[in-house]
ZADOLUM-516032 format. One line per field, with one value per residue: residue number from 0; x, y, z of N, C-alpha, C, O, CB in turn; residue in three letters. Coordinates in nm, 3 decimals, decimal comma, padded with zeros to 5 digits, m for minus. Glycine has a CB too. Layout:
BEGIN
n	NUM:...
n.east	X:...
n.north	Y:...
n.up	Z:...
ca.east	X:...
ca.north	Y:...
ca.up	Z:...
c.east	X:...
c.north	Y:...
c.up	Z:...
o.east	X:...
o.north	Y:...
o.up	Z:...
cb.east	X:...
cb.north	Y:...
cb.up	Z:...
res	ALA:...
end
This chain:
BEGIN
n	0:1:2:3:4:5:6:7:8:9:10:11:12:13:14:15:16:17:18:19:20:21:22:23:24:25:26:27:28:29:30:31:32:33:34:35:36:37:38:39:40:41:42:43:44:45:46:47:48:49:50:51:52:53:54:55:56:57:58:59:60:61:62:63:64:65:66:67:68:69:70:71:72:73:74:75:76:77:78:79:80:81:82:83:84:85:86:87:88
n.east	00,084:00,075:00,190:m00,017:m00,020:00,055:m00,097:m00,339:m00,469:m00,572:m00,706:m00,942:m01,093:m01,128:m01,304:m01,533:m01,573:m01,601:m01,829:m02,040:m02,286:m02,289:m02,360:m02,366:m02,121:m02,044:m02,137:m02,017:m01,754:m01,851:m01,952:m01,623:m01,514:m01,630:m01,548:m01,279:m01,227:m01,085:m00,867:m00,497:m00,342:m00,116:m00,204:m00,439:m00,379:m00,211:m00,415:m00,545:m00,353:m00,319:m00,623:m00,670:m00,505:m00,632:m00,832:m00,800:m01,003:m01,144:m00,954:m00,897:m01,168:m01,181:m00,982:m01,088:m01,318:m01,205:m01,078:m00,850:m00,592:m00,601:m00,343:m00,154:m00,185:m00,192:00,103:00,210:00,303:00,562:00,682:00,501:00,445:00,207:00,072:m00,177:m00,300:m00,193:m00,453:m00,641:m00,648
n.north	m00,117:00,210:00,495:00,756:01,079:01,366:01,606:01,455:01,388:01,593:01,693:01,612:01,620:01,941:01,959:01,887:01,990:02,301:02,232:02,280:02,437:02,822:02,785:02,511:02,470:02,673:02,468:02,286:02,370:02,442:02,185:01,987:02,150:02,168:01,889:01,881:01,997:01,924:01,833:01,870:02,201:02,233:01,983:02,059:02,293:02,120:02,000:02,204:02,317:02,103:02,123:02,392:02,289:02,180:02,318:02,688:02,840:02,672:02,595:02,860:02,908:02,693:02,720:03,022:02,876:02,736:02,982:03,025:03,283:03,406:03,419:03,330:03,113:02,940:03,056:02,861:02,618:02,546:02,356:02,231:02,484:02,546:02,584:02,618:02,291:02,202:02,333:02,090:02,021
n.up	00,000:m00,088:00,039:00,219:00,063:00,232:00,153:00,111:00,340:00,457:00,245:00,271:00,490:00,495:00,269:00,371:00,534:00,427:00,282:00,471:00,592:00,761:00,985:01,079:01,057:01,308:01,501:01,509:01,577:01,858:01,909:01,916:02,063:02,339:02,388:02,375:02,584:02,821:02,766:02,791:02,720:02,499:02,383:02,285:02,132:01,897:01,785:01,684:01,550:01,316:01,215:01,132:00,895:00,704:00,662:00,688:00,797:00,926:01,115:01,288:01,392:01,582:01,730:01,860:01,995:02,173:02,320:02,302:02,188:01,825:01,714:01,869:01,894:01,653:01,621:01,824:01,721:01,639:01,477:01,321:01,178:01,087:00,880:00,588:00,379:00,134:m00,170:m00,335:m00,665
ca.east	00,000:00,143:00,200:m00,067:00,058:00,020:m00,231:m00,465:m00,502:m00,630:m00,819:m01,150:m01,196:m01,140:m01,389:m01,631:m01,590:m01,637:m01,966:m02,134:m02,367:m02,217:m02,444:m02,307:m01,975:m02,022:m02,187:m01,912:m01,669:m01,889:m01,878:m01,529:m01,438:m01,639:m01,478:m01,125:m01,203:m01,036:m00,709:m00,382:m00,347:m00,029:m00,283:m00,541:m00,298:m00,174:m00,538:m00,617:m00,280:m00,385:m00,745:m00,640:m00,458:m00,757:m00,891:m00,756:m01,136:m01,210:m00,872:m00,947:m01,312:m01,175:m00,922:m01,181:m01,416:m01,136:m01,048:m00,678:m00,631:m00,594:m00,184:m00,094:m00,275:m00,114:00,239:00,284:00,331:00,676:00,753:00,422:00,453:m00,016:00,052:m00,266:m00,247:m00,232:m00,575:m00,648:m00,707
ca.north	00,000:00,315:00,545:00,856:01,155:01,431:01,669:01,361:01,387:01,736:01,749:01,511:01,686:02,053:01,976:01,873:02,176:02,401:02,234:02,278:02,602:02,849:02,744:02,342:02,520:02,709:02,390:02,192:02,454:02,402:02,013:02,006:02,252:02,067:01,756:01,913:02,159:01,891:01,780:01,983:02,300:02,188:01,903:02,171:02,368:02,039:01,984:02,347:02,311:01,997:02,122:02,434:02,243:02,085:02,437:02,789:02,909:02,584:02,629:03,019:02,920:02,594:02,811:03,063:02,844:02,701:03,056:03,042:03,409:03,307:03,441:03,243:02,956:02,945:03,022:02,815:02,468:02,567:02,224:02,198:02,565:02,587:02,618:02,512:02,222:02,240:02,279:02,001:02,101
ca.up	00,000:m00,082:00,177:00,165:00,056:00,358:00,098:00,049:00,429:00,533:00,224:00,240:00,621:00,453:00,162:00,409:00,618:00,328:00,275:00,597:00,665:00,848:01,164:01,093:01,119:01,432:01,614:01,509:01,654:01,972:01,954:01,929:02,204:02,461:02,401:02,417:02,714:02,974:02,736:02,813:02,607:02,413:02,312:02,159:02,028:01,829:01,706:01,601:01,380:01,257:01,106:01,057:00,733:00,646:00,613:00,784:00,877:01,066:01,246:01,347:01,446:01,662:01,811:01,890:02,061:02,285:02,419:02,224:02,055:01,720:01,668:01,982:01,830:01,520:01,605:01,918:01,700:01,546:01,389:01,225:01,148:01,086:00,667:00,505:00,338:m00,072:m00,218:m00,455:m00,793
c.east	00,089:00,123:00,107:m00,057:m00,005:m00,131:m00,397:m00,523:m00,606:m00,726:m00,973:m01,202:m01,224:m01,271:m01,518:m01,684:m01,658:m01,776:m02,043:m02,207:m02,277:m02,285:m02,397:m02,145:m02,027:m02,069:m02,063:m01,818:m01,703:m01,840:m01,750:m01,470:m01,462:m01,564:m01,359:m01,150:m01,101:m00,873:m00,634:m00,363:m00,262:m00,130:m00,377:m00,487:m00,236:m00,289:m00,569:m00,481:m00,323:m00,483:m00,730:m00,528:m00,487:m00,837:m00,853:m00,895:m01,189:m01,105:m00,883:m01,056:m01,297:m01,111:m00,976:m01,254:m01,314:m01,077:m00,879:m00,722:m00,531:m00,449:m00,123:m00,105:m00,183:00,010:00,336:00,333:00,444:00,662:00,673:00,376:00,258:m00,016:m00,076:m00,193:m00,253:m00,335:m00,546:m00,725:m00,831
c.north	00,124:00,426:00,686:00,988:01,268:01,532:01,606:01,399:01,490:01,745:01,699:01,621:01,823:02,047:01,963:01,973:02,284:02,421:02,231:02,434:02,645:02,824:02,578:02,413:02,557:02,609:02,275:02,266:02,390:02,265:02,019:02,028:02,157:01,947:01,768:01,967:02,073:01,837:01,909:02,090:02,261:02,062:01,926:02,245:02,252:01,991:02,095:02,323:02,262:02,051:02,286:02,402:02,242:02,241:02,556:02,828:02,806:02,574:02,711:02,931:02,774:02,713:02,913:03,031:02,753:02,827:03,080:03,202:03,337:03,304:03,283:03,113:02,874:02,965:02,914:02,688:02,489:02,465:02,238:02,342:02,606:02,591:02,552:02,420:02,263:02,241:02,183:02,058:02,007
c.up	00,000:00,013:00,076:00,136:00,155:00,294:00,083:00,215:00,502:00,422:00,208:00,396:00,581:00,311:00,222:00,479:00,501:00,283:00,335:00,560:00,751:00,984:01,183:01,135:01,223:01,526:01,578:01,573:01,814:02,059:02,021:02,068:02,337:02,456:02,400:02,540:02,817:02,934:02,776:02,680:02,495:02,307:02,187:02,087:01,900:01,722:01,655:01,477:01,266:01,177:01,104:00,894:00,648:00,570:00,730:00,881:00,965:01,161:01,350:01,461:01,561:01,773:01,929:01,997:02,168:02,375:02,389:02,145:01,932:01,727:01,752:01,923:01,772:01,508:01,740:01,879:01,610:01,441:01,282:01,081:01,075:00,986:00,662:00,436:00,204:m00,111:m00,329:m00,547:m00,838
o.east	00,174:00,012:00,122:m00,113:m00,128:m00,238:m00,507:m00,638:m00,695:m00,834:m01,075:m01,310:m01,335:m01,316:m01,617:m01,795:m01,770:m01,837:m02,147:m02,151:m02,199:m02,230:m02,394:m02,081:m02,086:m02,052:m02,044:m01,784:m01,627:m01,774:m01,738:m01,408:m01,381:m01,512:m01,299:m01,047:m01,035:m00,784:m00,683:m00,371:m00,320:m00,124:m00,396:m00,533:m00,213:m00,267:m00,640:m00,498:m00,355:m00,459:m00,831:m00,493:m00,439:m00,882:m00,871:m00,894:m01,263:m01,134:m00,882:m01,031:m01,398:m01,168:m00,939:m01,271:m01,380:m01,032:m00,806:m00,821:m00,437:m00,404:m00,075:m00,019:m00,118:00,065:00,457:00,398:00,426:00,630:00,717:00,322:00,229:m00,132:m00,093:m00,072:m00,320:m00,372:m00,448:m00,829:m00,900
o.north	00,136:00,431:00,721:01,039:01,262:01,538:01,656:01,444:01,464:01,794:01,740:01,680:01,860:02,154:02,008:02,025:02,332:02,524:02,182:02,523:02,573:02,861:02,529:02,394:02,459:02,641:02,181:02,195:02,319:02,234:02,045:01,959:02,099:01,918:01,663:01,978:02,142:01,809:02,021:02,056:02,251:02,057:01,874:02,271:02,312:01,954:02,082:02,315:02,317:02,041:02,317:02,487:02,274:02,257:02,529:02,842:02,830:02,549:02,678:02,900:02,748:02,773:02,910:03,111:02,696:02,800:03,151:03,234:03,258:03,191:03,178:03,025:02,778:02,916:02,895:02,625:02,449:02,495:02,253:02,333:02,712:02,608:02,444:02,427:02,360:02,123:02,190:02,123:02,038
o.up	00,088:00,065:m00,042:00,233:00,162:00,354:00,062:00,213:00,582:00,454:00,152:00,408:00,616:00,271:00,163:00,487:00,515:00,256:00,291:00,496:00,813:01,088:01,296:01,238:01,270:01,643:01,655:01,668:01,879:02,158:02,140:02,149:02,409:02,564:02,425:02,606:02,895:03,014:02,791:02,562:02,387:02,184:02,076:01,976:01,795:01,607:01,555:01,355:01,161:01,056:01,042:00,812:00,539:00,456:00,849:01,003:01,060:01,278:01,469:01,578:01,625:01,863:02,047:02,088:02,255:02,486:02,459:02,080:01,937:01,747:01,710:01,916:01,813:01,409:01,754:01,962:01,495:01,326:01,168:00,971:01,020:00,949:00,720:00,418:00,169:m00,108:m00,403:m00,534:m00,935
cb.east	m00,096:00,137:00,399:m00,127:00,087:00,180:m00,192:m00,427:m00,412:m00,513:m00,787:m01,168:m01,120:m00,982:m01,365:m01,630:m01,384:m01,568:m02,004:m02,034:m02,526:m02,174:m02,685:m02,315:m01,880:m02,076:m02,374:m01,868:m01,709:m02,007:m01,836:m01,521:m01,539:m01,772:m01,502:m01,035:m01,405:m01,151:m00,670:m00,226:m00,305:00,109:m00,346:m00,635:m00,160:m00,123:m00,648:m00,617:m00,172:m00,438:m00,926:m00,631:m00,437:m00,880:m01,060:m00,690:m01,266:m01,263:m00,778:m01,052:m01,455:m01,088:m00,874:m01,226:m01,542:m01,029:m01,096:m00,622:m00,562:m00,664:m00,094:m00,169:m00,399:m00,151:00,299:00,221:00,204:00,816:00,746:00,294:00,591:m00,119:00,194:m00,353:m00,278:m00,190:m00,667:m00,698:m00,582
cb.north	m00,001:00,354:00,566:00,854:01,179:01,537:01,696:01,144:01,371:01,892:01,800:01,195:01,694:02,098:01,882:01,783:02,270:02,375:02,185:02,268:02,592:02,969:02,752:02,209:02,636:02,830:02,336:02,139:02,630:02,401:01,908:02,077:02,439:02,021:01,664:02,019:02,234:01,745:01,730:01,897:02,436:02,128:01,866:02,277:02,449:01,951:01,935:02,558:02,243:01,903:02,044:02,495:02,168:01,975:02,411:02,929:02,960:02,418:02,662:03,161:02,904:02,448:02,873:03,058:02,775:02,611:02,982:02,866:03,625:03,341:03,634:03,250:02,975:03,027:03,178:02,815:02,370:02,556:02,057:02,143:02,551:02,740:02,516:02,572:02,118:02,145:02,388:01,868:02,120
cb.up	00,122:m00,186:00,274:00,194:m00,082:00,429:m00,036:m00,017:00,461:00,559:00,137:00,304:00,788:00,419:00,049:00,453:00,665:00,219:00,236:00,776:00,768:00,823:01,165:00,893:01,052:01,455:01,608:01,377:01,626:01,947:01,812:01,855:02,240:02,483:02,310:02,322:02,841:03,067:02,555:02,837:02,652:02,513:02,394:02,205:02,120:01,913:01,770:01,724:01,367:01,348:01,162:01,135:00,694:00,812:00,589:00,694:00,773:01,036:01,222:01,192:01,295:01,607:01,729:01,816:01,969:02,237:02,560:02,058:02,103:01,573:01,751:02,130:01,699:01,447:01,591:02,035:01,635:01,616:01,452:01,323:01,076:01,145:00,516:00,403:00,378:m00,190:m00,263:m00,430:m00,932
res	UNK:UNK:UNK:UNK:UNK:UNK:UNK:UNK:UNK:UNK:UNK:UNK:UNK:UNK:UNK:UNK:UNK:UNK:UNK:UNK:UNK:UNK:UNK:UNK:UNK:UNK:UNK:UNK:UNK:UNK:UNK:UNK:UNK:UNK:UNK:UNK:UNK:UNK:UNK:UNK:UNK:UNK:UNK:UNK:UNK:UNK:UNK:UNK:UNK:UNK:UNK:UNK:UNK:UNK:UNK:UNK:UNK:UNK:UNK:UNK:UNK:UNK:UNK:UNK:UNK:UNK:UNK:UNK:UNK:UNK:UNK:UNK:UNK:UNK:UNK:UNK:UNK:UNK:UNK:UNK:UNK:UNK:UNK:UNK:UNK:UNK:UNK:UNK:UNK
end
Protein backbone atom coordinates (compact mmCIF):
# COMPACT_ATOMS: atom_id res chain seq x y z
CA UNK A 1 0.00 0.00 0.00
CA UNK A 2 1.43 3.15 -0.82
CA UNK A 3 2.00 5.45 1.77
CA UNK A 4 -0.67 8.56 1.65
CA UNK A 5 0.58 11.55 0.56
CA UNK A 6 0.20 14.31 3.58
CA UNK A 7 -2.31 16.69 0.98
CA UNK A 8 -4.65 13.61 0.49
CA UNK A 9 -5.02 13.87 4.29
CA UNK A 10 -6.30 17.36 5.33
CA UNK A 11 -8.19 17.49 2.24
CA UNK A 12 -11.50 15.11 2.40
CA UNK A 13 -11.96 16.86 6.21
CA UNK A 14 -11.40 20.53 4.53
CA UNK A 15 -13.89 19.76 1.62
CA UNK A 16 -16.31 18.73 4.09
CA UNK A 17 -15.90 21.76 6.18
CA UNK A 18 -16.37 24.01 3.28
CA UNK A 19 -19.66 22.34 2.75
CA UNK A 20 -21.34 22.78 5.97
CA UNK A 21 -23.67 26.02 6.65
CA UNK A 22 -22.17 28.49 8.48
CA UNK A 23 -24.44 27.44 11.64
CA UNK A 24 -23.07 23.42 10.93
CA UNK A 25 -19.75 25.20 11.19
CA UNK A 26 -20.22 27.09 14.32
CA UNK A 27 -21.87 23.90 16.14
CA UNK A 28 -19.12 21.92 15.09
CA UNK A 29 -16.69 24.54 16.54
CA UNK A 30 -18.89 24.02 19.72
CA UNK A 31 -18.78 20.13 19.54
CA UNK A 32 -15.29 20.06 19.29
CA UNK A 33 -14.38 22.52 22.04
CA UNK A 34 -16.39 20.67 24.61
CA UNK A 35 -14.78 17.56 24.01
CA UNK A 36 -11.25 19.13 24.17
CA UNK A 37 -12.03 21.59 27.14
CA UNK A 38 -10.36 18.91 29.74
CA UNK A 39 -7.09 17.80 27.36
CA UNK A 40 -3.82 19.83 28.13
CA UNK A 41 -3.47 23.00 26.07
CA UNK A 42 -0.29 21.88 24.13
CA UNK A 43 -2.83 19.03 23.12
CA UNK A 44 -5.41 21.71 21.59
CA UNK A 45 -2.98 23.68 20.28
CA UNK A 46 -1.74 20.39 18.29
CA UNK A 47 -5.38 19.84 17.06
CA UNK A 48 -6.17 23.47 16.01
CA UNK A 49 -2.80 23.11 13.80
CA UNK A 50 -3.85 19.97 12.57
CA UNK A 51 -7.45 21.22 11.06
CA UNK A 52 -6.40 24.34 10.57
CA UNK A 53 -4.58 22.43 7.33
CA UNK A 54 -7.57 20.85 6.46
CA UNK A 55 -8.91 24.37 6.13
CA UNK A 56 -7.56 27.89 7.84
CA UNK A 57 -11.36 29.09 8.77
CA UNK A 58 -12.10 25.84 10.66
CA UNK A 59 -8.72 26.29 12.46
CA UNK A 60 -9.47 30.19 13.47
CA UNK A 61 -13.12 29.20 14.46
CA UNK A 62 -11.75 25.94 16.62
CA UNK A 63 -9.22 28.11 18.11
CA UNK A 64 -11.81 30.63 18.90
CA UNK A 65 -14.16 28.44 20.61
CA UNK A 66 -11.36 27.01 22.85
CA UNK A 67 -10.48 30.56 24.19
CA UNK A 68 -6.78 30.42 22.24
CA UNK A 69 -6.31 34.09 20.55
CA UNK A 70 -5.94 33.07 17.20
CA UNK A 71 -1.84 34.41 16.68
CA UNK A 72 -0.94 32.43 19.82
CA UNK A 73 -2.75 29.56 18.30
CA UNK A 74 -1.14 29.45 15.20
CA UNK A 75 2.39 30.22 16.05
CA UNK A 76 2.84 28.15 19.18
CA UNK A 77 3.31 24.68 17.00
CA UNK A 78 6.76 25.67 15.46
CA UNK A 79 7.53 22.24 13.89
CA UNK A 80 4.22 21.98 12.25
CA UNK A 81 4.53 25.65 11.48
CA UNK A 82 -0.16 25.87 10.86
CA UNK A 83 0.52 26.18 6.67
CA UNK A 84 -2.66 25.12 5.05
CA UNK A 85 -2.47 22.22 3.38
CA UNK A 86 -2.32 22.40 -0.72
CA UNK A 87 -5.75 22.79 -2.18
CA UNK A 88 -6.48 20.01 -4.55
CA UNK A 89 -7.07 21.01 -7.93
Amino acid sequence: MAAVEEKEVFSQPGHLFRFMTADLQKRLFGNIARLMAGLPREVQLSQICDIFRTDPSYGIGLANALGFSVPRALSQRRPLQCAPAPASA
